[in-house]
C-alpha positions in Angstrom: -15.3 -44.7 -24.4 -17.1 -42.0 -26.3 -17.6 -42.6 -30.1 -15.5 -42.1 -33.1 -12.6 -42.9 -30.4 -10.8 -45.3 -32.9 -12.2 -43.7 -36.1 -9.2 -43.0 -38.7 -10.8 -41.3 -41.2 -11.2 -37.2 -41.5 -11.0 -35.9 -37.7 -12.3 -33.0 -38.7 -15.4 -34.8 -40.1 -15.7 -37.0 -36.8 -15.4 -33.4 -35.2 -18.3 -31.8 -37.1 -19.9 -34.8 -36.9 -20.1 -34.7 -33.2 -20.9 -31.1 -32.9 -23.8 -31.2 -35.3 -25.3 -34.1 -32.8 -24.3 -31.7 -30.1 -26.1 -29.2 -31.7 -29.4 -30.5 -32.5 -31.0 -30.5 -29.3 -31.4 -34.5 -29.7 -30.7 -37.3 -26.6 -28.3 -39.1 -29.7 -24.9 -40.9 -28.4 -22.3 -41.3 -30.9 -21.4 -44.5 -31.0 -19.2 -47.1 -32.8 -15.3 -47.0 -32.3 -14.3 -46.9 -36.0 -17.3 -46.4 -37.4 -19.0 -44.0 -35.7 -22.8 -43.8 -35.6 -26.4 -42.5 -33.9 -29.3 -45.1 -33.2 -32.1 -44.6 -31.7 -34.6 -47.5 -30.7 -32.1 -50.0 -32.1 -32.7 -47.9 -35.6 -29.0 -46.6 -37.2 -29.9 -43.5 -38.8 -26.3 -41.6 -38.9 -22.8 -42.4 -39.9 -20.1 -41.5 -40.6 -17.9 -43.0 -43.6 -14.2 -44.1 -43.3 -13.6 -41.7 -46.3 -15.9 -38.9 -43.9 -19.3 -38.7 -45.6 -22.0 -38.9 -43.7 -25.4 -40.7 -43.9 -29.1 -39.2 -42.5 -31.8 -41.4 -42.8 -34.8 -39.8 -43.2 -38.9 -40.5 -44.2 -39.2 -40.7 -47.7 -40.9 -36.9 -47.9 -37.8 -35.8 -45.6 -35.3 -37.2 -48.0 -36.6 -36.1 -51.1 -36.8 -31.8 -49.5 -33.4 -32.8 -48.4 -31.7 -34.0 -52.0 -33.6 -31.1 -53.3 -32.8 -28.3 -51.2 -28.7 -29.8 -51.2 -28.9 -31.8 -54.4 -27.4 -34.3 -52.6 -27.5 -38.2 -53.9 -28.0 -41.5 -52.6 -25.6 -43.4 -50.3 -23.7 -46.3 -51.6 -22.6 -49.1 -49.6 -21.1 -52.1 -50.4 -22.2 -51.4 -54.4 -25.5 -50.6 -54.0 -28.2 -48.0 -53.1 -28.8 -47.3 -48.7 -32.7 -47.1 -49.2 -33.5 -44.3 -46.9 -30.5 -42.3 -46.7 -29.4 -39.4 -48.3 -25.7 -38.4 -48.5 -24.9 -34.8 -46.7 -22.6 -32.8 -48.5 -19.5 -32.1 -47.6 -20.0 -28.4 -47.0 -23.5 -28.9 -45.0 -21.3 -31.3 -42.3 -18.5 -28.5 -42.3 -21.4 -26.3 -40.9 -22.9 -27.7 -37.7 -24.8 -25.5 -36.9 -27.0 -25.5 -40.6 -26.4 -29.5 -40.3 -28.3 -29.5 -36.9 -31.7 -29.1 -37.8 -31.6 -32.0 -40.2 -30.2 -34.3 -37.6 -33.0 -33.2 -35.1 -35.7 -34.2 -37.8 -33.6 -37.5 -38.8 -34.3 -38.2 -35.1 -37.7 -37.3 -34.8 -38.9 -39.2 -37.6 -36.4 -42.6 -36.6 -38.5 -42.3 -32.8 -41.6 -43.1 -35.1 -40.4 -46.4 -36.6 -40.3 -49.8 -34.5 -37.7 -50.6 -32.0 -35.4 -53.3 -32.8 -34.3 -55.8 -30.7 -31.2 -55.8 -29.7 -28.3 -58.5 -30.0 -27.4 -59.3 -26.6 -23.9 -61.3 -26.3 -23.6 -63.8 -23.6 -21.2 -63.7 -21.1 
């Protein structure tokens, strides 16, 4: 199942969302059934909130160009700050195409960092 397939926030967000990804010329999967997400490496750095705002995590330089050029702010989760991730504005994910570009660096720079392991469940 592709994903996003159980999401029940915004579908229009889901849909620019998955067209931005699309767009960006990136080998990113949307994953996550209800909360959909990109990983890379066993990195997250996407997603896509219930109440559809979306998260890029970028490198430090990265982030601060991006909350500068969008004055965007920081992500909260769970009552405090997502270190690394800056929040896209609502009108930047409305434009896929513009959006795009972003996501293809937020991928570049996540290919740099170590892979994680991943949690394998036994059958």
């Amino acid at each position: 199942m592709p994903g996003g397939h159980a999401y029940t926030g915004p579908a229009e967000a889901l849909a620019n969302y998955s067209a931005a990804i699309e767009a960006s010329g990136s080998d990113a999967e949307l994953k996550g059934a209800k909360n959909p997400y990109t990983s890379r490496n066993g990195n997250m750095f996407s997603f896509l909130s219930p109440d559809g705002s979306l998260a890029l995590r970028m490198s430090k330089e990265l982030g601060e160009q991006f909350q500068s050029e969008y004055e965007s702010g920081p992500v909260m989760a769970y009552g405090s700050v997502m270190r690394g991730y800056v929040s896209v504005p609502a009108d930047l994910l409305a434009d896929p195409a513009a959006l795009a570009p972003w996501f293809h660096r937020a991928w570049e720079w996540i290919g740099t960092q170590p892979a994680k392991a991943t949690k394998r469940k036994n059958k």
